[in-house]
C-alpha positions in Angstrom: 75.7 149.3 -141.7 74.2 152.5 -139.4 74.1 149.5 -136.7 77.5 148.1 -136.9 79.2 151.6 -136.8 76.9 152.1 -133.2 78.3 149.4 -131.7 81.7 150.0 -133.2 81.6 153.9 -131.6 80.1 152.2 -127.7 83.0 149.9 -128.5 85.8 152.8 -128.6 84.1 154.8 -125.8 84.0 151.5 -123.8 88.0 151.2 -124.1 88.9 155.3 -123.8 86.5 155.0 -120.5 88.7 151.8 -119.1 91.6 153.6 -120.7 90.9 156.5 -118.7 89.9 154.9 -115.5 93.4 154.8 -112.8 95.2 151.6 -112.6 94.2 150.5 -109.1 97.7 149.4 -108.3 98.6 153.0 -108.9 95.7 154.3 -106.7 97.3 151.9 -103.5 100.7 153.4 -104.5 101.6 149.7 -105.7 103.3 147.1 -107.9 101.4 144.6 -109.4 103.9 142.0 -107.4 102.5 143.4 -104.1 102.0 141.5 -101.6 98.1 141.0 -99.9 99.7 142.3 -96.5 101.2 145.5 -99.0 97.4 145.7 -99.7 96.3 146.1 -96.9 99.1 148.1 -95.3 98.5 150.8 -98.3 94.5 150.6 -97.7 95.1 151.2 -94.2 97.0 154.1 -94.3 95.3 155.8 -97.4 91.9 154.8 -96.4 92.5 157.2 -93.1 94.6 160.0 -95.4 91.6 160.5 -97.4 88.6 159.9 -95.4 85.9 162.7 -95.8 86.2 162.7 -92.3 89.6 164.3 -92.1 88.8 166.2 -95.0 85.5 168.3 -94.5 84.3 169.9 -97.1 86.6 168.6 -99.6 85.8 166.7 -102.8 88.8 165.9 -104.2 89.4 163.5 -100.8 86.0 162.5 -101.2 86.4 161.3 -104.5 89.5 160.0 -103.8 89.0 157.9 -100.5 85.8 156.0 -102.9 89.1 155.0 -105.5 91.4 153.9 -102.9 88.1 151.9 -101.0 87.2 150.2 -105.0 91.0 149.6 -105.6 90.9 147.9 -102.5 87.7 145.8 -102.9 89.2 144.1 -105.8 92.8 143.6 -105.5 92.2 142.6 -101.8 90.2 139.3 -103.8 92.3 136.6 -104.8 89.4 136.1 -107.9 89.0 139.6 -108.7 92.5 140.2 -108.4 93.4 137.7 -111.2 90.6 139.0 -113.2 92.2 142.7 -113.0 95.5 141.5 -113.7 94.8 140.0 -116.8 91.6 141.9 -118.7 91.9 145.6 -116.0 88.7 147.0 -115.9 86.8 146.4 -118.7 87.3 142.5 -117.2 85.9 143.8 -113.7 83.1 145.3 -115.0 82.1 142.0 -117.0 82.6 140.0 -113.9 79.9 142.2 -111.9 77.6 142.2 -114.7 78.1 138.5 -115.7 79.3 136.3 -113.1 78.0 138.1 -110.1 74.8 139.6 -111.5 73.5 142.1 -109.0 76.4 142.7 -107.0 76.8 145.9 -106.1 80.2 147.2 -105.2 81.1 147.5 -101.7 80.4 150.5 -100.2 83.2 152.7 -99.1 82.2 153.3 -95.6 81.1 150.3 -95.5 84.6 148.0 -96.6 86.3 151.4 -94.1 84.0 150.0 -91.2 84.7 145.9 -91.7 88.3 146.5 -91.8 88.4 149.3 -88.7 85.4 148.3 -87.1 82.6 151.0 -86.1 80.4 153.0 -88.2 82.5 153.6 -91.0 83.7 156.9 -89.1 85.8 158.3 -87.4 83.6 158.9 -84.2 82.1 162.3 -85.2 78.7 160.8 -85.7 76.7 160.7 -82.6 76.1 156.9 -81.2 79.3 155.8 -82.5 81.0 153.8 -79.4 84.6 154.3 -79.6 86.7 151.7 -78.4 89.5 151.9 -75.5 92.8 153.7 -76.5 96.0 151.4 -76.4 99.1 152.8 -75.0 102.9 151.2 -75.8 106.4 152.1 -74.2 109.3 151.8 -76.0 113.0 152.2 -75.2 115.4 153.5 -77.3 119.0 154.3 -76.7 120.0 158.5 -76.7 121.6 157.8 -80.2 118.3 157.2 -81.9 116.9 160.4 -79.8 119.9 162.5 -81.4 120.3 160.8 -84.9 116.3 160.2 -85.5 115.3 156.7 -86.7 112.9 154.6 -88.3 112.0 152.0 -86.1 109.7 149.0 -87.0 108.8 146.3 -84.1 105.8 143.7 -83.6 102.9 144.6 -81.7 100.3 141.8 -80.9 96.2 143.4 -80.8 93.1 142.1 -81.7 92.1 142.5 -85.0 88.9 141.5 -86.9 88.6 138.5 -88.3 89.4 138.7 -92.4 88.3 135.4 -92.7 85.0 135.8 -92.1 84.8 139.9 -92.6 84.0 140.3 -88.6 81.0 138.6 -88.9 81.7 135.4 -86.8 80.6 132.9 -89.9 82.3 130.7 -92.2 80.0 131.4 -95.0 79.4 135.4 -93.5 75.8 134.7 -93.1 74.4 136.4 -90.0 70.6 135.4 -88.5 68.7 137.4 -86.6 67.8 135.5 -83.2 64.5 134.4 -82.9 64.1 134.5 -79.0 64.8 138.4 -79.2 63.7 139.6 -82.1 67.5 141.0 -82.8 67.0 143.3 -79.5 70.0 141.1 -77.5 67.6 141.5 -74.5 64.1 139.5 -73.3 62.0 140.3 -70.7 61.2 137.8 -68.0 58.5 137.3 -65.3 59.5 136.8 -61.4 56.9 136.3 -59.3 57.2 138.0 -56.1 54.1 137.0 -54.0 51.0 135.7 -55.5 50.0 138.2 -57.9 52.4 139.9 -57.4 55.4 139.9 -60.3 58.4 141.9 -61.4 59.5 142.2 -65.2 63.4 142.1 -65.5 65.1 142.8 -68.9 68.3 140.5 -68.8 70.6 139.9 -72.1 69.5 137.1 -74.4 70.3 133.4 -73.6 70.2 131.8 -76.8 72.4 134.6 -78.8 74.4 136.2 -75.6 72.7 139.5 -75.8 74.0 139.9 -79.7 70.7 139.8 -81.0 72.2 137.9 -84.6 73.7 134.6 -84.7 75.5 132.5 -86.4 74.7 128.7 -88.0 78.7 128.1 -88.9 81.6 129.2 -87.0 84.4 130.7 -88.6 87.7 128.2 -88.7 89.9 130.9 -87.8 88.1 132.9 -84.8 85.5 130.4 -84.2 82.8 132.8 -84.0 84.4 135.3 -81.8 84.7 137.7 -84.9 88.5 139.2 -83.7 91.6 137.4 -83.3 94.7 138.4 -82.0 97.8 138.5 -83.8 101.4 140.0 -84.0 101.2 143.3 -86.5 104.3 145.0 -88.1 104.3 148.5 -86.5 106.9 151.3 -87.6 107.2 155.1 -87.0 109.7 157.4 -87.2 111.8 158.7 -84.6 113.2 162.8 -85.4 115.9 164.1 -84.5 115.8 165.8 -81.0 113.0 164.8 -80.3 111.8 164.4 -76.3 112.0 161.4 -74.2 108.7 160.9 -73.0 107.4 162.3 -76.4 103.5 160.8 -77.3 103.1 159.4 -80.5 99.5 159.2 -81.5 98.2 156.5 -84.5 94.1 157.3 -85.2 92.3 153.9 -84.4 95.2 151.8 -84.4 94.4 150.2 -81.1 92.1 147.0 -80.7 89.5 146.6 -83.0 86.6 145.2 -83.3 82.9 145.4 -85.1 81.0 146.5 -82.5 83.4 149.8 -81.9 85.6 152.3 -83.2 89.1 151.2 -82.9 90.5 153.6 -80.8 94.1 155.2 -80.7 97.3 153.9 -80.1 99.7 155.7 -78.5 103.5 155.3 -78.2 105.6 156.8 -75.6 109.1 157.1 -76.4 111.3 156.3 -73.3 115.5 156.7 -73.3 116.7 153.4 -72.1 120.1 153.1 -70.5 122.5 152.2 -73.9 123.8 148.8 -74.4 126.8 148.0 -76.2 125.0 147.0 -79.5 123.8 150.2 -80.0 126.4 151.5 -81.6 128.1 150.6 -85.2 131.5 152.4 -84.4 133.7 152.9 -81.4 131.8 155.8 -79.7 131.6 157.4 -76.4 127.4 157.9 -76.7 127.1 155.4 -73.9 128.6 158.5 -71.2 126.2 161.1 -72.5 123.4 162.3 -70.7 120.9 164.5 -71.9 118.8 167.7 -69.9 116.2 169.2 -72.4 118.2 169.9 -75.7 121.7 170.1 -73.9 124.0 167.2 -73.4 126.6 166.5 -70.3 130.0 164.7 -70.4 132.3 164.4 -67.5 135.9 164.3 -68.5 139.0 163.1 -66.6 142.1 165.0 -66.2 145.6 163.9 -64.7 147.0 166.4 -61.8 149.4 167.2 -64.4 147.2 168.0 -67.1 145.0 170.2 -64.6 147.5 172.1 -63.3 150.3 171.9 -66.3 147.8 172.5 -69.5 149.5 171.2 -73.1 146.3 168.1 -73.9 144.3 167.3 -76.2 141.1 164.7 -76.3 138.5 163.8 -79.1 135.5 162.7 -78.2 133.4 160.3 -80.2 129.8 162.3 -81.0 126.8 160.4 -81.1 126.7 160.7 -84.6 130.5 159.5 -85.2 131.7 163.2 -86.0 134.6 164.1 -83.4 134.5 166.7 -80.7 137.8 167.8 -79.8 138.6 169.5 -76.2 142.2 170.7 -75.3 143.8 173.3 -73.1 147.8 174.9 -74.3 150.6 175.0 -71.6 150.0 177.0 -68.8 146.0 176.7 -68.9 145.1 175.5 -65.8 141.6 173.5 -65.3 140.2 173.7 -62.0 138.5 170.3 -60.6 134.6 170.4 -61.5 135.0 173.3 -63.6 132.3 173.2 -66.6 133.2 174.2 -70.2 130.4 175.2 -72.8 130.2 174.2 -76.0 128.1 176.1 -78.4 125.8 173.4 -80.2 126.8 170.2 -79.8 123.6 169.6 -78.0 120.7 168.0 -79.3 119.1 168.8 -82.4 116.6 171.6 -82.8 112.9 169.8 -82.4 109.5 171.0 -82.4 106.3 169.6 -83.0 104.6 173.0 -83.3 103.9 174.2 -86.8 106.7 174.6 -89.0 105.7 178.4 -89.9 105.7 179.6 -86.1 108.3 181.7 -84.9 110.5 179.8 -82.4 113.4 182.6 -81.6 116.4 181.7 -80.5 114.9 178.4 -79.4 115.5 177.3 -83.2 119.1 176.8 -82.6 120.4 173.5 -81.3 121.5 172.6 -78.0 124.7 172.7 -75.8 127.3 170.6 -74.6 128.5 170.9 -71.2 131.7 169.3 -70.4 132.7 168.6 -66.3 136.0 168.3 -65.3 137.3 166.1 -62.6 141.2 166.2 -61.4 142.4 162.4 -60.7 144.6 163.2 -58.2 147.8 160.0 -57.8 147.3 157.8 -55.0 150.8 157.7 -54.1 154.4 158.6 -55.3 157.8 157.4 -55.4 159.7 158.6 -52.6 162.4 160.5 -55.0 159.4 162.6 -56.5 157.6 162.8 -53.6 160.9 164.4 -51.9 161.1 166.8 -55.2 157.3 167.6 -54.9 157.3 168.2 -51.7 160.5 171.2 -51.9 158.7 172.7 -55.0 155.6 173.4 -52.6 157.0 174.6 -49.6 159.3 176.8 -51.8 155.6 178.4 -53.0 154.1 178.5 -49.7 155.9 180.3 -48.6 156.3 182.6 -51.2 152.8 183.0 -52.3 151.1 180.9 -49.8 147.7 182.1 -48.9 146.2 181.6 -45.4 142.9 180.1 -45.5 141.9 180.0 -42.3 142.0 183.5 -41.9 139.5 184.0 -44.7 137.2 181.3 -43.4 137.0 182.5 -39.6 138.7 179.4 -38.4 141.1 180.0 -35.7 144.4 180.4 -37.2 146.5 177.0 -38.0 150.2 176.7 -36.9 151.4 176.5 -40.8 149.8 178.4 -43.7 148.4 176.2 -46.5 150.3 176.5 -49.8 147.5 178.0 -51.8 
């Protein structure tokens, strides 16, 4: 009886322990309909948040980046997967103890350094190569610079192999090379003269300097241990933000086992704006941007220089309108400029949110040029009338120019 209520008590403190343990899907952020790219896609990002490396000194990341490497070593296994799915983690822990005696779990460093490549860091340690940075233009119209975005796009790079886990082989098992020990480099003899000889170290024929090898060749990489393929890249673009502004992705570039993947960087260019860009009527293909300010040139008739009484509403890049407008008898000189208080860009900085920016905080201008379209020719009736009506003022009010500009003195004053 004192037996049976043992085993009944480890029983209960077997199913509060897988009772308490997290739900991996939960861990990955996830649905149990998630996809393996979701999986990995999660892991990736997570894996990075929480690495010890980011997080000096910190437990609770600690702790968590060995959950998020664990949910990730089973769910990322079609067989373990199912198992979890139907008996959770009191069926995992059977599996390890039962079907896969001795098997250890993975690692966390370990899986972080398959799937990134390197050391299972992010560099700090010393002899940790770190592989080249990649850098990636892309255009986007001045709408998605004003409005902010998220933008998502293919980018091909070489990836390790998760087929074969980076190791080259079908089955993953890697041999150390007999002709060099696993040092990827021999020694050889040249004889000079008699008697005479000169040792050369040169990389290792039989395993190409890798000191391991492999007896079967992976099916999908053939032994090369990285293939390239098309990834699904996204980022977000804020509003205001800089053309030429440097996005930076920790080892996101070109990975591979033997290094650190090292950064990829995206540099946002402004493209000029195609007529797709835009999902409404809007006149965002005529702005042009200076730092936080934006410039528009506007056309005015003679009449509507001179005369005043107009109106126009421009199209913002946003859809909201702008309106500009003089009353009768405000006159518009030609390339005169007209300020509007924030109808700029956005306010953008990449500083820290708590620092002080001033007056800097506020968001840009709008400067608005006007050019007078002048009529290239008139009806003889008006041009009669027109003509009266100015030499009626000039010589009223008529001011002589080139008395004022040191020119010798014309015959006829000009009518202004």
């Amino acid at each position: 009886m004192r037996l049976t209520c043992l085993f009944l008590v480890m029983a209960l403190c077997l199913l509060q322990l897988a009772l308490a343990a997290e739900d991996y899907y939960k861990i990955l952020g996830l649905d149990k309909s998630a996809s393996e790219k979701d999986i990995k896609k999660s892991y990736r990002t997570l894996s990075k948040k929480f690495h010890p490396d980011k997080n000096p000194g910190d437990e609770t990341a600690r702790e968590k980046f060995v959950e998020i490497a664990e949910a990730y070593d089973v769910l990322s296994t079609p067989t373990t997967r199912k198992i979890y799915d139907q008996y959770g983690h009191e069926g995992i822990e059977q599996h390890k103890q039962g079907g896969q005696a001795g098997r250890q779990a993975n690692d966390p460093f370990d899986l972080f350094s398959r799937f990134f490549g390197g050391g299972g860091h992010f560099g700090h340690a010393p002899g940790h190569r770190r592989g080249p940075d990649m850098e990636y233009r892309i255009g986007l119209p001045l709408r998605d610079f004003y409005n902010g975005r998220e933008v998502t796009f293919m980018l091909e790079k070489q990836q390790i192999c998760d087929a074969c886990e980076g190791t080259g082989s079908a089955d993953r098992e890697v041999i150390t090379c007999d002709r060099c020990s696993g040092h990827g480099r021999i020694i050889q003899k040249h004889m000079l003269a008699p008697g005479m000889f000169q040792q050369v170290q040169m990389p290792c024929d039989k395993c190409g300097g890798q000191g391991k090898m492999i007896k079967k060749p992976c099916n999908v990489c053939h032994g090369h241990r990285v293939v390239r393929k098309e990834v699904e890249t996204s980022f977000t673009v804020e509003p205001g933000m800089q053309k030429g502004t440097r996005l930076v992705y920790e080892n996101e570039a070109d990975e591979s086992p033997d290094y650190i993947a090292g950064d990829l960087v995206l540099v946002l260019e402004e493209r000029e704006p195609e007529a797709d860009d835009y999902e409404w009527k809007t006149d965002g293909t005529y702005f042009r941007r200076k730092g936080k300010d934006l410039f528009w040139k506007e056309a005015l008739s003679l009449r509507e220089a001179w005369m005043g009484e107009w109106t126009r509403n421009i199209t913002h890049l946003d859809g909201h309108v702008v309106q500009l407008g003089r009353k009768r008898g405000q006159v518009v000189q030609p390339l005169a400029v007209e300020t509007i208080k924030g109808e700029g860009m956005p306010f953008y900085s990449d500083a820290d949110l708590h620092e002080d920016h001033g007056d800097d905080e506020e968001p840009g201008n709008l400067y608005v040029e006007y050019n007078v379209i002048l009529p290239d020719q008139m009806e003889s009736g008006m041009e009669k009338d027109f003509f009266a009506m100015w030499e009626k003022w000039r010589k009223k009010n008529g001011v002589n120019l080139d008395k004022h500009t040191g020119r010798p003195e014309a015959p006829v004053k000009d009518e202004l």
